[in-house]
N, C-alpha and C positions, 0 to 999 in steps of 0.2 A: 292488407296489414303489413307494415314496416317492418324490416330486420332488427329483430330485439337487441342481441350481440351476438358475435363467432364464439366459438370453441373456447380460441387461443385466449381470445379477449375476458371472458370469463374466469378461466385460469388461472391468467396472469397476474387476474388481479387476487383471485387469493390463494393461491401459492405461498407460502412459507419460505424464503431464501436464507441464506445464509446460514445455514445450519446444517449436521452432519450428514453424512450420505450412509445411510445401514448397508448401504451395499459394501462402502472400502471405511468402514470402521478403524481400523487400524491403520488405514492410510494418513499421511500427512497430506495439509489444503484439501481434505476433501469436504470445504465448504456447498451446500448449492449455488451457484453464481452464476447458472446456464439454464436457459429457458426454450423449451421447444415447444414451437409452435402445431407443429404436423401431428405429437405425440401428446399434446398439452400437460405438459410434466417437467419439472425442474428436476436436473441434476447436476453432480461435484464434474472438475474435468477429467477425472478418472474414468468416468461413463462415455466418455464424449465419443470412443471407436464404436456405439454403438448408434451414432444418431451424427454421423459425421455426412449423411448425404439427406438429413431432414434441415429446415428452416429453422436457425438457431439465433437466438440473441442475448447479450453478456448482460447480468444484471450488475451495477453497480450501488455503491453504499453513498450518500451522501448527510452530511447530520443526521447517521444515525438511520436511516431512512431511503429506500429500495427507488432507485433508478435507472432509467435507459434513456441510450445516447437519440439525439432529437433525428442523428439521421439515418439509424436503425426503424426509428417509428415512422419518420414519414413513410418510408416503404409499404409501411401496412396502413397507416388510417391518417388523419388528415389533422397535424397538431397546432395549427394556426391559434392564434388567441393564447397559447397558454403558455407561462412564463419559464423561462427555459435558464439554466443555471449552467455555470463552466467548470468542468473536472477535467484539469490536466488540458488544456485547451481545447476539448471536447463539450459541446454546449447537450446538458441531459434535461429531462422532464421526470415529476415524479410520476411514480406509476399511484398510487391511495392519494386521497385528501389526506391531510396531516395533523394532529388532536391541537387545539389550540387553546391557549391556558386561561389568554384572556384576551378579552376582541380590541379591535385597536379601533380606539374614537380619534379622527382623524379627515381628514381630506384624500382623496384620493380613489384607485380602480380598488374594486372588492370583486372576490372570487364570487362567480354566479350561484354556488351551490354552499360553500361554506363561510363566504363575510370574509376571507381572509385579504388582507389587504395584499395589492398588488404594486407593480412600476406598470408604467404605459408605455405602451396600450393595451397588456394583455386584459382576458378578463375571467382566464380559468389559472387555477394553482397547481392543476394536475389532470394527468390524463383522465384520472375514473371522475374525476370534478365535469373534466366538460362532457363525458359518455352521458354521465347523470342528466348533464343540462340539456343534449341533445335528446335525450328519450322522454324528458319531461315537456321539452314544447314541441319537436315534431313528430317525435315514437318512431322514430325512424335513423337508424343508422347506416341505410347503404350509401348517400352522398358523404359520408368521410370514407367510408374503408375504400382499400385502394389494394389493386391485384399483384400479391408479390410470388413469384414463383421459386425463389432461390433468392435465399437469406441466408450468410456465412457471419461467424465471428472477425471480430475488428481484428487488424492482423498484431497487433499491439498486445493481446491477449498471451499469456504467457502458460501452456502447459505443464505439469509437474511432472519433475524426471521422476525415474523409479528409485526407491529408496536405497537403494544400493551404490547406485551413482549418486544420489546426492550427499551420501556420507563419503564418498572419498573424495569428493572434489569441495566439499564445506567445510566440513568436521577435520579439526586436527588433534590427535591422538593426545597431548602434551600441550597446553595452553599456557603455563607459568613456567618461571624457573627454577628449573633440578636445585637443589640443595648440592653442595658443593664440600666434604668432608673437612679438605686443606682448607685452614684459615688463610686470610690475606694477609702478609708481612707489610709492615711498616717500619722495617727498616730501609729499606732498597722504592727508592720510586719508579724505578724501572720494574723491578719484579708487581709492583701492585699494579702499572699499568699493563704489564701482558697480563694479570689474572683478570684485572675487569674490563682486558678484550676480549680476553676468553668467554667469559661472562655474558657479553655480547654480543658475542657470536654466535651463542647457543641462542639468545634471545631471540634473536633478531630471525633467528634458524624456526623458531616453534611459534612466534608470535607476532606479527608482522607488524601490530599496532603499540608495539612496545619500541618500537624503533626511535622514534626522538626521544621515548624518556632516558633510553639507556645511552643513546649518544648524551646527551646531558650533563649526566652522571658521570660518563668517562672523560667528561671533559672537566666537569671540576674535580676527580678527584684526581688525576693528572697535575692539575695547576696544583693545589693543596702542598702533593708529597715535592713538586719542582718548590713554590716557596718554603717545606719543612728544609729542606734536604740543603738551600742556601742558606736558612739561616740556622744551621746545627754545622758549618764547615768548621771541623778544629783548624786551628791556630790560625786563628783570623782574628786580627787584633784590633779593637774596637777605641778608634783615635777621634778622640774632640773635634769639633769644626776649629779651624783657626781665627783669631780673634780678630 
């Protein structure tokens, strides 16, 4: 009798990702997006010290819908035929067949197990499509699976600091500009340009994406009191062009 499926492979396929981890509840990103193989159980990266020397692989989102990178999976089982997608210049495979709304009449490869149209050459949609097709005609899965003893996370993968470092290095206390009690004088364009450098300076100091609108700003309203302030000069006497 044939190898039905592994462990991991059973699992993986219905595993639930992307959803909250009851262990770090009040943690930030602690989505599930990690899958082990050794322990057949998805967890958030907050878990990860504990399963940091088991066989681990990043699950990814694509439309919507649960992916691994194609050369993650070669390592385990044999993903030949089935049609592979690019994230971030990473080519992925889905892990389920995918609900399909309406079948497409058409020319072309059709997935073996769900009609879904394909490109060529493949002729699976996804991994559990072709597990399906290989237990239905040879009931046998050990000529795909393939011996991996040590499987790590892609180094791309990005851990979550602890919440304490990440509010002081993210978070900034003051995001808008203070209210300023002195009015701005419009008599003097000089005194209105030091008060909306002032101004800018604070800005610029608490908000770092405010930085060209307030340059902007200080730059027309600069111009503004330079042209009020020429044309308000007393005794400047206002002569005809010559004829």
């Amino acid at each position: 009798m044939g190898i039905q499926k592994p462990a991991w492979l059973d699992a993986l396929y219905k595993q639930k990702f992307f959803v909250g981890c009851t262990t770090h509840e009040t943690s930030k990103k602690n989505e599930k997006n990690i899958f082990c193989l050794d322990c057949c159980t998805s967890f958030c990266p907050h878990c990860l010290p504990s399963h940091q020397f088991h066989r681990l692989v990043q699950i990814r989102r694509y439309v919507y819908h649960d992916v691994v990178r194609l050369e993650d999976l070669e390592k385990l089982i044999d993903c030949s035929n089935v049609q592979t997608y690019t994230i971030n210049g990473a080519k992925v495979v889905f892990i389920k067949k995918r609900p399909q709304s309406r079948q497409f009449k058409g020319s072309g490869n059709y997935c073996s197990s769900c009609d879904r149209s394909l490109q060529e050459p493949y002729i699976h949609c996804s991994l559990g499509c072709k597990v399906e097709f290989a237990l239905k005609q040879i009931k046998d899965l050990s000529p795909y699976l393939r011996s991996c003893k040590t499987l790590q996370l892609s180094p791309d993968f990005l851990i979550p600091q602890e919440a304490g470092d990440d509010e002081m290095t993210n978070e900034t206390p003051h995001s808008t500009v203070e209210d300023y009690e002195e009015p701005m004088s419009s008599s003097s364009g000089s005194s209105s340009s030091e008060t909306m450098s002032m101004v800018c300076t604070e800005f610029v100091r608490k908000k770092r994406s405010g930085l060209y609108v307030c340059t902007r700003l200080a730059n027309r309203v600069s111009n503004e009191d330079m042209a009020t302030s020429m044309s308000r000069r007393k005794r400047t006497p206002h002569r005809s062009p010559f004829c």
